[in-house]
N, C-alpha and C positions, 0 to 999 in steps of 0.2 A: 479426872485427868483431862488437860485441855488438848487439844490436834489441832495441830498448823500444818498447812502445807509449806513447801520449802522456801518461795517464794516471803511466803507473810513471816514465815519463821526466820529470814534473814534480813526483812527491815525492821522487825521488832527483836533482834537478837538481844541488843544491850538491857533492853524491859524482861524477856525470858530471863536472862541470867539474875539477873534483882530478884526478881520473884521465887528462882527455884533457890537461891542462896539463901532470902527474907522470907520469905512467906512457905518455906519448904515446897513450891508448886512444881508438878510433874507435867512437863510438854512431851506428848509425841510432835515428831515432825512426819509429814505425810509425802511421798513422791507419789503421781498417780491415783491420789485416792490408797493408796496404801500404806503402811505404817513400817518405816525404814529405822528410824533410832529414834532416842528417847533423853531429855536434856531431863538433866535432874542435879540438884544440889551437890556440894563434894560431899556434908556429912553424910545425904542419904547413899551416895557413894562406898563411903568408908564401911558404913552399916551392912551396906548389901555384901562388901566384901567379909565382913568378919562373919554375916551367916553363912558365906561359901565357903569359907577356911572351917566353919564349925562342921558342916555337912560332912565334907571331904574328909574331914578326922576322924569324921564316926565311922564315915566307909572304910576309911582302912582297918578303921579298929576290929571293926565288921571281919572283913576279906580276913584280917590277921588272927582271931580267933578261929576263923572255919580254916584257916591255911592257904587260902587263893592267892598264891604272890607269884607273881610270873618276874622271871628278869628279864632287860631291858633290852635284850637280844630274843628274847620271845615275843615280847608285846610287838618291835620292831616292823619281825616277821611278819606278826598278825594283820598289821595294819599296813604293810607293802612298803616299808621303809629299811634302805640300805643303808648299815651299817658300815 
């Protein structure tokens, strides 16, 4: 996978997108020397989302045979959010 800084990665933006749409290529972009987001094609997009929709299936399926279902007034709570 290639890394850009932010800089290189927005005068060569219209070349990234060609390549991660043609050539399936994965850009990190860098701030600081560090790795902030990741440009990547829309299928490899689509793909990443349908192995997250498949995970998340399985955890419920998970939670809903052991019984772990909280409602949405508990989670709420849990996590400091007023209802």
């Amino acid at each position: 996978m290639k890394a850009l800084n932010v800089a290189n990665a927005k005068a060569k933006f219209s070349e990234i997108i060609t390549r991660a749409e043609h050539q399936k290529e994965r850009v990190i972009i860098e701030k600081r020397n560090k790795p902030v987001a990741v440009l990547i094609g829309y299928d490899d997009y689509k793909k990443l989302e349908a192995l997250e929709d498949s995970y998340e299936s399985r955890l419920l399926e998970a939670a809903i045979k052991k019984g772990e279902l909280y409602s949405i007034e508990e989670v709420a709570k849990a996590v400091g959010i007023e209802l």
